[in-house]
Structures are given as structure tokens and as C-alpha cells.
Backbone as CSV, one residue per row, in Angstrom:
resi,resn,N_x,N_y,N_z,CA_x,CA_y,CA_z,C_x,C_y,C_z
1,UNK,0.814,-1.185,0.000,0.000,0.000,0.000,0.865,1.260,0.000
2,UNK,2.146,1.192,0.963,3.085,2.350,0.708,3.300,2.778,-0.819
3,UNK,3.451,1.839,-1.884,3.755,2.404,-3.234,2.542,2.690,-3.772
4,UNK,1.391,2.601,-3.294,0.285,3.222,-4.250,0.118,4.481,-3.571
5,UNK,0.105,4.765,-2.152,0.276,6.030,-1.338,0.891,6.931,-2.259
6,UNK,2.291,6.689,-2.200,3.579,7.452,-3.165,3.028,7.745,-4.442
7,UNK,2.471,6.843,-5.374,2.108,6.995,-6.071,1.098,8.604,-6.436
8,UNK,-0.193,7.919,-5.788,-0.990,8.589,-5.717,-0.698,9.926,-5.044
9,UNK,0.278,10.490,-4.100,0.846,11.532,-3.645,1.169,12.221,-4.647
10,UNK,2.048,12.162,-5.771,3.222,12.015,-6.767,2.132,12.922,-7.345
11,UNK,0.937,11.870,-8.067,-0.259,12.292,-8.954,-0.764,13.500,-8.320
12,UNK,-1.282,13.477,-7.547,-1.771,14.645,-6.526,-0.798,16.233,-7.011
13,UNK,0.364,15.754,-6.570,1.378,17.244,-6.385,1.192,17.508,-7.785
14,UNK,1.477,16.492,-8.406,1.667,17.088,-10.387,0.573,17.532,-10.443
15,UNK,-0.145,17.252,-10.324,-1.763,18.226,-10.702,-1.677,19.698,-9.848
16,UNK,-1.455,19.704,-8.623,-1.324,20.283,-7.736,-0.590,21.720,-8.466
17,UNK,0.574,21.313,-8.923,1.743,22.298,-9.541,0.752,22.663,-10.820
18,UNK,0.197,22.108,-11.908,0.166,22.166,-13.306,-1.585,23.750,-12.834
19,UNK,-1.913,23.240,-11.731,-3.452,24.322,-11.218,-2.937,25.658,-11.118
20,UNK,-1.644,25.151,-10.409,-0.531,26.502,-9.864,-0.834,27.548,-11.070
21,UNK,-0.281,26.824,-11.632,0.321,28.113,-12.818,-0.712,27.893,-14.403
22,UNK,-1.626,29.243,-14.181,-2.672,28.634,-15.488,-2.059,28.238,-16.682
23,UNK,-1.377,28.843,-17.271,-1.033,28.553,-18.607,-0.352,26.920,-18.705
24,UNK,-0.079,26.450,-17.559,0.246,25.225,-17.943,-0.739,24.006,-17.931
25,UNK,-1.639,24.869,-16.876,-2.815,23.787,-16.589,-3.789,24.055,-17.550
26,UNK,-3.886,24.722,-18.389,-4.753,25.088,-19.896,-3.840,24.219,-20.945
27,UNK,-3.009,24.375,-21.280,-2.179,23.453,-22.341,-2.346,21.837,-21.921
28,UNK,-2.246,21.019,-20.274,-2.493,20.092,-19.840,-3.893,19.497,-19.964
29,UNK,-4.675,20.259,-19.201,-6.321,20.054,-19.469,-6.814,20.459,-20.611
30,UNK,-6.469,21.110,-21.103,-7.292,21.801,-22.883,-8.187,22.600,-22.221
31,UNK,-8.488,23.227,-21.037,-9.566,24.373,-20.689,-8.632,25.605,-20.663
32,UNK,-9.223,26.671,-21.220,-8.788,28.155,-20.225,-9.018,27.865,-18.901
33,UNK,-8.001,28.264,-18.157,-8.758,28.734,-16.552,-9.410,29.920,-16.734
34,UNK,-10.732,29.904,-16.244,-11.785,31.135,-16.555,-11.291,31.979,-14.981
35,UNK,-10.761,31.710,-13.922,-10.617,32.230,-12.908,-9.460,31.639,-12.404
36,UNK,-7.825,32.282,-13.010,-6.998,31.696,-12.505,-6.829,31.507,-10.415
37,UNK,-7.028,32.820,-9.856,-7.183,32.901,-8.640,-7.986,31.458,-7.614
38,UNK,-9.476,31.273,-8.094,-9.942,29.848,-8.021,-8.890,28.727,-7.961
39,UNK,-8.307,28.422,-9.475,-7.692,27.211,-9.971,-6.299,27.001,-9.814
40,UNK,-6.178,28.154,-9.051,-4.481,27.983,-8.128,-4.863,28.060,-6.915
41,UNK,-6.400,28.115,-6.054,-6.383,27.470,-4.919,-6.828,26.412,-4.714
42,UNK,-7.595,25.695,-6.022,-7.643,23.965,-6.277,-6.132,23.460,-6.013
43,UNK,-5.291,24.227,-7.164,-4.083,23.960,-7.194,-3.235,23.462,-5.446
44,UNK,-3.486,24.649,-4.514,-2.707,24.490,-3.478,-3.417,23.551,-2.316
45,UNK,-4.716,23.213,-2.493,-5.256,22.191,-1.961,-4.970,20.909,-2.484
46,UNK,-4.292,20.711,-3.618,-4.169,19.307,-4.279,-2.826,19.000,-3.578
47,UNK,-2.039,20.102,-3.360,-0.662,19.903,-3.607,-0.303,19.527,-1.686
48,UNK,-1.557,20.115,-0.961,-1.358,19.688,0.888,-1.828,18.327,0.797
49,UNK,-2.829,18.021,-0.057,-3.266,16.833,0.061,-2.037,15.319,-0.637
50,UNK,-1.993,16.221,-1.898,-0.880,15.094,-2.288,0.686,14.929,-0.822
51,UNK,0.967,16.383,-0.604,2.165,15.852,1.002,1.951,15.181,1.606
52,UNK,0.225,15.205,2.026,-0.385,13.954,3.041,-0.169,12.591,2.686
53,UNK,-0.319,12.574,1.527,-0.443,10.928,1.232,0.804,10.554,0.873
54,UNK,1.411,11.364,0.287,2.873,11.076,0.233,3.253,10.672,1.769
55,UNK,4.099,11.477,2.947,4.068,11.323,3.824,3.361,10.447,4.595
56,UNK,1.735,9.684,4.037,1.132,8.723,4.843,2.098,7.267,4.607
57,UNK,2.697,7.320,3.219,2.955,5.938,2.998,4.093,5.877,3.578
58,UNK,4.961,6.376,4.422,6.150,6.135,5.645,5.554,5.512,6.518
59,UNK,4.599,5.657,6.699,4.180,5.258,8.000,3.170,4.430,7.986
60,UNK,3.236,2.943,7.880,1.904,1.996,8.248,0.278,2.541,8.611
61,UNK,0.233,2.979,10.109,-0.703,3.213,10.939,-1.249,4.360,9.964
62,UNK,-0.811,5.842,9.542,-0.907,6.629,8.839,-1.624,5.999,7.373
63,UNK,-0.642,5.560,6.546,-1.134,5.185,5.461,-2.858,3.941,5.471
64,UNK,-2.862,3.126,6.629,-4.054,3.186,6.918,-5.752,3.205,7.266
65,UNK,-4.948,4.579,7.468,-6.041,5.463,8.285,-6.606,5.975,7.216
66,UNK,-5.836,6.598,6.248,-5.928,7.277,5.049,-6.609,6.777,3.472
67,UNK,-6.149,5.390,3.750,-6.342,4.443,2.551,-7.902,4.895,2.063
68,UNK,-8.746,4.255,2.913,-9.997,4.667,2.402,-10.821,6.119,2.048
69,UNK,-10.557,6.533,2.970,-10.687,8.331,2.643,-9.959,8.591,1.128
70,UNK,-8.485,8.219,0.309,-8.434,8.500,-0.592,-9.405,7.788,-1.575
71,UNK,-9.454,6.448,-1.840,-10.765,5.767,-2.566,-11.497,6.687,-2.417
72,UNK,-12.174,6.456,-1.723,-13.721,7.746,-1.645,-13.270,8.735,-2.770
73,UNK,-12.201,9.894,-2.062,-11.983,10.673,-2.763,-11.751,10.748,-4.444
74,UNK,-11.350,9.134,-4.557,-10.570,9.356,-6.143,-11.767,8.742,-6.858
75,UNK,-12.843,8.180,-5.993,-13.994,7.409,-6.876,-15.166,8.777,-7.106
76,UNK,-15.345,9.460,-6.000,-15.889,10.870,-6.208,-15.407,11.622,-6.973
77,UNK,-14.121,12.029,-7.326,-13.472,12.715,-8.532,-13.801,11.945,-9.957
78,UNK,-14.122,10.381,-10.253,-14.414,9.856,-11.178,-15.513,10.492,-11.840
79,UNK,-16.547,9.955,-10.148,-17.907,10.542,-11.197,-18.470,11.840,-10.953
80,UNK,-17.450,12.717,-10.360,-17.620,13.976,-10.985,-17.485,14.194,-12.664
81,UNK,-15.977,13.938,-12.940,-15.847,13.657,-14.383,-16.829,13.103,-15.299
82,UNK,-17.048,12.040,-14.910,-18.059,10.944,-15.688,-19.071,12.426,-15.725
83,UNK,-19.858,12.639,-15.091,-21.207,13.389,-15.142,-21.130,14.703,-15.848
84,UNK,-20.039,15.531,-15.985,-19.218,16.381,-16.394,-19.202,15.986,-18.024
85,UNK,-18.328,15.094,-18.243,-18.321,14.457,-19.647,-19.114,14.188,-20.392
86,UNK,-20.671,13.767,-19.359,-21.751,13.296,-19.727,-22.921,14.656,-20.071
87,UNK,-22.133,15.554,-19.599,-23.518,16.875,-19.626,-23.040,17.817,-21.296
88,UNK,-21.360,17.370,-21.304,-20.351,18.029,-22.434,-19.705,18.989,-21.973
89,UNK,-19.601,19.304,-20.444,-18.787,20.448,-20.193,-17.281,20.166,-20.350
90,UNK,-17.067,18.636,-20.312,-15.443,18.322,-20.438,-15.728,16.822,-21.822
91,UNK,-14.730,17.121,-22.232,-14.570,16.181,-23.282,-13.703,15.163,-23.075
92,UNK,-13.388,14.059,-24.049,-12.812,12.823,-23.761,-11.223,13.207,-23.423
93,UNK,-11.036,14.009,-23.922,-9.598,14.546,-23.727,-9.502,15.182,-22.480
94,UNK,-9.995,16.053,-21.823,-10.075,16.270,-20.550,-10.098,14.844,-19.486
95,UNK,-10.891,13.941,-19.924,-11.384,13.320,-18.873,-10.861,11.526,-18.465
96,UNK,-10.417,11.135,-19.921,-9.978,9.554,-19.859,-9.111,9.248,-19.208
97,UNK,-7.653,10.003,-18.862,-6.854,9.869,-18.866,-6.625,10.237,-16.997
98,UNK,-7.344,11.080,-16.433,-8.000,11.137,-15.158,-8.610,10.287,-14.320
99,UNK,-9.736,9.656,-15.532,-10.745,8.832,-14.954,-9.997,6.922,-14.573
100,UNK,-9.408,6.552,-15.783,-8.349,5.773,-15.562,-7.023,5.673,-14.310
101,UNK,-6.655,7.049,-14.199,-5.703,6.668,-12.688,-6.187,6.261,-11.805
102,UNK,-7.479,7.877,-11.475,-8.628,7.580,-10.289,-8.472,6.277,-10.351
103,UNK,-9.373,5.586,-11.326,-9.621,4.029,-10.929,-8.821,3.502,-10.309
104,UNK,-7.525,3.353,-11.167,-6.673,2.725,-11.253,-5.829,2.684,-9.775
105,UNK,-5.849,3.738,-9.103,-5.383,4.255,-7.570,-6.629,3.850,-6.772
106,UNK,-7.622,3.910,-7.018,-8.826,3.723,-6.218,-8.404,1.925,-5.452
107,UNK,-8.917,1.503,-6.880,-8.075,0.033,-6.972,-7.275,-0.717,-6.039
108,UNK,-5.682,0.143,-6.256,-4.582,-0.379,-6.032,-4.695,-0.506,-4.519
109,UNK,-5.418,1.164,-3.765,-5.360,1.308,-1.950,-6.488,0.187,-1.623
110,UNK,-7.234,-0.147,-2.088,-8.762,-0.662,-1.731,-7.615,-2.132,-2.149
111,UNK,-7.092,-2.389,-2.491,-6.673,-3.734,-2.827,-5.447,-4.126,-1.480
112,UNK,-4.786,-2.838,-1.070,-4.119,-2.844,-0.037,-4.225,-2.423,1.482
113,UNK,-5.004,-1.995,1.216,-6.120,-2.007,2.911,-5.169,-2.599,3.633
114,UNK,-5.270,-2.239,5.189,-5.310,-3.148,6.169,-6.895,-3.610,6.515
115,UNK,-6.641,-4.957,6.567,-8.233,-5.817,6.931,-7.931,-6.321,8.046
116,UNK,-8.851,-6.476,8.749,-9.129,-6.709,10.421,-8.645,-8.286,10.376
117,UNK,-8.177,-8.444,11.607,-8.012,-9.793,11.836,-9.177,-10.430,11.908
118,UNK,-8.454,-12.343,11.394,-9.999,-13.127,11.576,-9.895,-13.734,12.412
């Protein structure tokens, strides 16, 4: 579970950085930021959250605690997208390539859980 933590930390900050600074996160996502101010404080919330999980996977007890709270989080970011994609506000290019990690991280922590003794 520590390397999907890292992982998923990793993912987090890169997004985190690319919100930072619009012009990069417009060339990345294919949107204008219509309100850079907004989308560089998405930006700096991605980027505390990605330290967290980074930093969770040092630590057993930490990583977790955490495990499921990120699932949630990365399966809720899915079908935000999904519904998003589905109304046409974001297109396949915005959204596949998102929707696939999510999973794909959702997955990996939910596959590495700590499970209760039997």
C-alpha cells in the first residue's frame, strides 16, 4: 500500500503544480482557466493533500487510516468527471486519462487495505 500512497501523492502534487500556474494547466487540461485565482487554490489544496499521502505511505498506521478516505476521494473525482463528460462540459480529452488513474489508484489502496483480523 506504501507504493500506491507514493504513487498517488506524486499524482496529486503534479496536478497540484500544473493548477498553480494557469497557462500550464490550460495546455495540460485543454480548458482556459476562466478564474486563474480559483484554480491555483484547487491547485494548493491538491498539492497539501498530495504531502499527506505522500508522507502517509512512511508510516503503516498513517497510510491506513488514510487508505480509504483517498478511494472515496478518487472514486468521487471519477464521477464527478463521468457526469461532467456526460452533460459536455469536459470532453474525452479532458477526462480519460483522469478517470483511468482515479480508478486505477482507487483500486490499487482498496486492494491494499489493512483488513481486520480473523
Amino acid at each position: 500500500m506504501a507504493t500506491a500512497l507514493r504513487v498517488g501523492g506524486i499524482y496529486l502534487l503534479l496536478i497540484g503544480i500544473l493548477l498553480l500556474i494557469p497557462t500550464w494547466g490550460a495546455a495540460v487540461f485543454g480548458r482556459a482557466m476562466a478564474d486563474p485565482a480559483v484554480t491555483s487554490g484547487w491547485g494548493v489544496a491538491l498539492l497539501a493533500l498530495g504531502l499527506i499521502q505522500y508522507a502517509a505511505a512512511s508510516n503503516a498506521a498513517a497510510g491506513a487510516v488514510i487508505a480509504i478516505p483517498m478511494v472515496v476521494g478518487y472514486l468521487l473525482t471519477t464521477v464527478d468527471l463521468i457526469y461532467y463528460w456526460y452533460t459536455g462540459d469536459y470532453t474525452a480529452r479532458n477526462v480519460l486519462v483522469p478517470i483511468i488513474l482515479n480508478v486505477a489508484l482507487a483500486a490499487w489502496l482498496w486492494m491494499g487495505r489493512a483488513r481486520p483480523a480473523a
